[in-house]
C-alpha positions as CSV (number, residue, x, y, z in Angstrom):
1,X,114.1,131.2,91.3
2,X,116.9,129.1,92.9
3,X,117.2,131.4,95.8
4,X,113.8,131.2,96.9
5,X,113.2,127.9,96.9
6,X,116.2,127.5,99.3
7,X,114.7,130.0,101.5
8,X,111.6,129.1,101.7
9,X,112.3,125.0,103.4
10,X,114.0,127.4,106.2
11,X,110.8,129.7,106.7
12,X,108.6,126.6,106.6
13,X,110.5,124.8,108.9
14,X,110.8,127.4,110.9
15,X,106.7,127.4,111.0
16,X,107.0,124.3,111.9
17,X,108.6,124.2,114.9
18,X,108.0,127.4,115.7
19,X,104.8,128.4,114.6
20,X,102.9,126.0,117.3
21,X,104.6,124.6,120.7
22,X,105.5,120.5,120.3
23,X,104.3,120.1,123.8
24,X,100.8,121.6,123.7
25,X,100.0,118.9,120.7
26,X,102.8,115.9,120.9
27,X,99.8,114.0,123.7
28,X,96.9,115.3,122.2
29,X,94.3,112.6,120.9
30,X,94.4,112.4,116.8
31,X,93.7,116.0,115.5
32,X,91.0,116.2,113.3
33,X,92.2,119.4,111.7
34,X,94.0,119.8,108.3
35,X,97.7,120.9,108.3
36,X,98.4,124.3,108.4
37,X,99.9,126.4,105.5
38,X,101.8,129.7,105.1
39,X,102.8,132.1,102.3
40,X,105.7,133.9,100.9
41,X,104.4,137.3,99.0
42,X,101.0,136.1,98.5
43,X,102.3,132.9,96.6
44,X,100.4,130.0,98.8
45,X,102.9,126.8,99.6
46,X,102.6,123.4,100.0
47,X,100.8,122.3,104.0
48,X,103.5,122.8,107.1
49,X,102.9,119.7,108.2
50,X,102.8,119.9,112.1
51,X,102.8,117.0,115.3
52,X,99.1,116.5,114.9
53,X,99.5,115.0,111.1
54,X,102.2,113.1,113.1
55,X,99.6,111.8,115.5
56,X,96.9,111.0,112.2
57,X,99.8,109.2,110.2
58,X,100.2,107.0,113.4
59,X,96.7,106.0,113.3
60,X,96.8,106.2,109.6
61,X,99.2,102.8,110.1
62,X,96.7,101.2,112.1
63,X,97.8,98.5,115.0
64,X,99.5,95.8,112.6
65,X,101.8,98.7,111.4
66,X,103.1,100.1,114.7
67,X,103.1,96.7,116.5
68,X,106.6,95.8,115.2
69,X,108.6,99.3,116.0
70,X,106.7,99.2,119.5
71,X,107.5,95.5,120.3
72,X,111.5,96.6,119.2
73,X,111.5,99.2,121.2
74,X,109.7,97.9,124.4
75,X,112.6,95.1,123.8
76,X,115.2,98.1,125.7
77,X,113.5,98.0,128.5
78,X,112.7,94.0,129.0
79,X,114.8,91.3,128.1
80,X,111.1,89.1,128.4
81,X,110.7,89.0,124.1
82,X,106.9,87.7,124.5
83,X,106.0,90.6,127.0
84,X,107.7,93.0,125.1
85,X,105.2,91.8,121.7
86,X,102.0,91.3,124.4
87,X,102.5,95.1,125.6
88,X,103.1,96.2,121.8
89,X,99.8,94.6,120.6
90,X,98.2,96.1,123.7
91,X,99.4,99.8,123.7
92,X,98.6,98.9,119.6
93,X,94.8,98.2,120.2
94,X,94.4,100.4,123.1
95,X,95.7,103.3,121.1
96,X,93.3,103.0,118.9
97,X,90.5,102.3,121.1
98,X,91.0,105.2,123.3
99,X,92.3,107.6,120.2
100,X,95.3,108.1,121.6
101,X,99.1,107.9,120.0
102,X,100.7,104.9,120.6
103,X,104.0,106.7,121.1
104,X,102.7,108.9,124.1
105,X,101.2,105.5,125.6
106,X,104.4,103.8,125.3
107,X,106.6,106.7,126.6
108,X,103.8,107.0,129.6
109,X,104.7,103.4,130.1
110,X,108.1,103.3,129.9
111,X,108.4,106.1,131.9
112,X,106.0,104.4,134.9
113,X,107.9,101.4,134.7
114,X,110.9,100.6,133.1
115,X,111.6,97.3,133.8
116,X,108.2,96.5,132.3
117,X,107.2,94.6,135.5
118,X,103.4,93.8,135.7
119,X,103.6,93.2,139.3
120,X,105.4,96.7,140.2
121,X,103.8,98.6,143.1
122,X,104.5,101.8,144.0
123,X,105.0,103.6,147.8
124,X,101.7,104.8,147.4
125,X,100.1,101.8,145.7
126,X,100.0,102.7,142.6
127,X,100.0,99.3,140.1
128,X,101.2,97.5,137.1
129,X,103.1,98.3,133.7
130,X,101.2,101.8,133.8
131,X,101.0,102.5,137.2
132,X,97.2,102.5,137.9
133,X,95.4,103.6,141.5
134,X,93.6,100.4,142.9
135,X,91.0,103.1,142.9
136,X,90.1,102.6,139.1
137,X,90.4,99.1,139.0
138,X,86.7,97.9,137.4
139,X,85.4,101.1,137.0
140,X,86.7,102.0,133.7
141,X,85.1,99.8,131.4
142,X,88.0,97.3,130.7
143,X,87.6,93.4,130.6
144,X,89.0,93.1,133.9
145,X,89.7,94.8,136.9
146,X,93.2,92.9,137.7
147,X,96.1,96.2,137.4
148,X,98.4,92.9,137.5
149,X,97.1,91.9,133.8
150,X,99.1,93.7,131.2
151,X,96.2,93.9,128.6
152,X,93.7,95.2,132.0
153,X,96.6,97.6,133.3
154,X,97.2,99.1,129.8
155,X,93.2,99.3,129.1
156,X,93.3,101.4,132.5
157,X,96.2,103.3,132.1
158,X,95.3,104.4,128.5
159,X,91.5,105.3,129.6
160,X,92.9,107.4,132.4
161,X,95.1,109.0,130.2
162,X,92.6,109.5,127.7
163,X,90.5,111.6,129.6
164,X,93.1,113.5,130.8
165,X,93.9,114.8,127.4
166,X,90.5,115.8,126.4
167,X,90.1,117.6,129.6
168,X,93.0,119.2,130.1
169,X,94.4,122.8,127.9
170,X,97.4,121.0,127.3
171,X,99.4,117.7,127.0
172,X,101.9,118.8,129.6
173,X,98.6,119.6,132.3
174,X,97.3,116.0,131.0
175,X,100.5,114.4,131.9
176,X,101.0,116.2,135.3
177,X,97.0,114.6,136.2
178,X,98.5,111.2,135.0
179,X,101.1,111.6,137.3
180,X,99.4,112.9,140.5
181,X,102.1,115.9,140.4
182,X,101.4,118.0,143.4
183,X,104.0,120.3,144.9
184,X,105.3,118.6,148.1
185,X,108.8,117.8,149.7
186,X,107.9,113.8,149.0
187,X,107.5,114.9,145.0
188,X,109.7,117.7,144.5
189,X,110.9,116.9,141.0
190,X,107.5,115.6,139.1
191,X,107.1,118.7,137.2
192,X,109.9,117.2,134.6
193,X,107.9,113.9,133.5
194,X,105.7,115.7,130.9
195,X,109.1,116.7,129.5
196,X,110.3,113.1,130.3
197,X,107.6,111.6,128.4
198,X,107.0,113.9,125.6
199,X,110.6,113.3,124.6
200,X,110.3,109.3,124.8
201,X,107.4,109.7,122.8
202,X,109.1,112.0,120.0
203,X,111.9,109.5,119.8
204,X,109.4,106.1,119.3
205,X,107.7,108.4,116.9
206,X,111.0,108.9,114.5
207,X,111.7,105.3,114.7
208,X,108.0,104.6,113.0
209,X,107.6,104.1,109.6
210,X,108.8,107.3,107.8
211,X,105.5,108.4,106.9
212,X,104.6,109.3,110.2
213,X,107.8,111.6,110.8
214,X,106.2,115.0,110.0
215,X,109.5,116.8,108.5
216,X,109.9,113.8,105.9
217,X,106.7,114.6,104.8
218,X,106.8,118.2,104.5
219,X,110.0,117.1,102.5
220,X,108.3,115.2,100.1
221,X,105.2,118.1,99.7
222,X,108.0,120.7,99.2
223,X,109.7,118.9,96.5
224,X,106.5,118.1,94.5
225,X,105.9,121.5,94.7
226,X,109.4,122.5,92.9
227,X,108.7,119.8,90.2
228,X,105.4,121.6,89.9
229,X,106.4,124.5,89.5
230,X,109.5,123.9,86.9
């Protein structure tokens, strides 16, 4: 009995990482669908918990409890304390708003602008903490149309990027929209920010509460299920 409950973590983990690409669900809005499960000689074991329950225990802890690991975080990149907590409670609120992970909004951020400069413009206009087109400004249904205003430019950086995801096959495609990623000599290299940002987002995600880190939990479900079983 010993040996097979040291094999099977390595199958399940194995499932887990293996069993479904990261990148086709780390961006995804929250999943709706219950973890997945597998067997070993018809014996059913406990749920492989994948990155969507990731996603669910991250709305699970609701604004007040990502707020503080996103304002220490956002501290990296600005040495500004108060607009490091005023872009954590918006990426917070927006996140759950839009249905959307507040890890992939912060790595989209981050990634956009990592100085956390409201005023940032890009060479081809683009705006703000999230760089938004002036093109959207107003016609998203945000308070404001002013890309300058951290609370407007999140609200219209996370919409965009909303929309994205639900239309798009997979996070990476949704991020490449986000991005404006067309092949061209002036943007040879934008094919690597999905990859950019799915990692910043994976790494936020581990410094959450441990709840929402999807191994710990599949941890915890495989050891009830030897105490259960004893």
């Amino acid at each position: 009995m010993r040996s097979f409950y040291v094999v099977m973590p390595l199958v399940a983990i194995t499932a887990l990482y293996l069993g479904k690409p990261e990148i086709e669900s780390d961006g995804t809005a929250f999943a709706d669908s219950p973890a997945s499960s597998i067997a070993i000689a018809g014996v059913a074991l406990a749920p492989v918990h994948t990155a969507e329950d990731s996603l669910l225990a991250e709305r699970q802890l609701g604004p007040a409890g990502v707020r503080p690991t996103l304002e220490l975080y956002f501290v990296r990149f600005s040495r500004d304390r108060a607009m490091a907590r005023r872009v954590a409670r918006a990426v917070a609120r927006e996140a759950r708003r839009q249905n959307v992970s507040p890890s992939l909004i912060a790595a989209v951020l981050v990634t956009e602008n990592t100085k956390l400069e409201p005023e940032a413009q890009s060479s081809v206009g683009a705006r703000g903490l999230m760089q938004v087109m002036p093109m959207h400004a107003g016609m998203l249904g945000c308070n404001s149309d002013d890309l300058v205003d951290v609370d407007s430019n999140i609200c219209h950086g996370t919409t965009i990027l909303a929309r994205n995801l639900r239309r798009a096959k997979s996070s990476r495609t949704a991020l490449l929209r986000y991005n404006g990623c067309v092949q061209g000599t002036n943007t040879p290299n934008c094919y690597r920010y999905p990859s950019r940002v799915l990692a910043r987002a994976r790494q936020l995600r581990e410094e959450l509460p441990p709840h929402t880190n999807a191994l710990a939990s599949y941890q915890r479900a495989q050891a009830d299920l030897v105490l259960a079983t004893r």
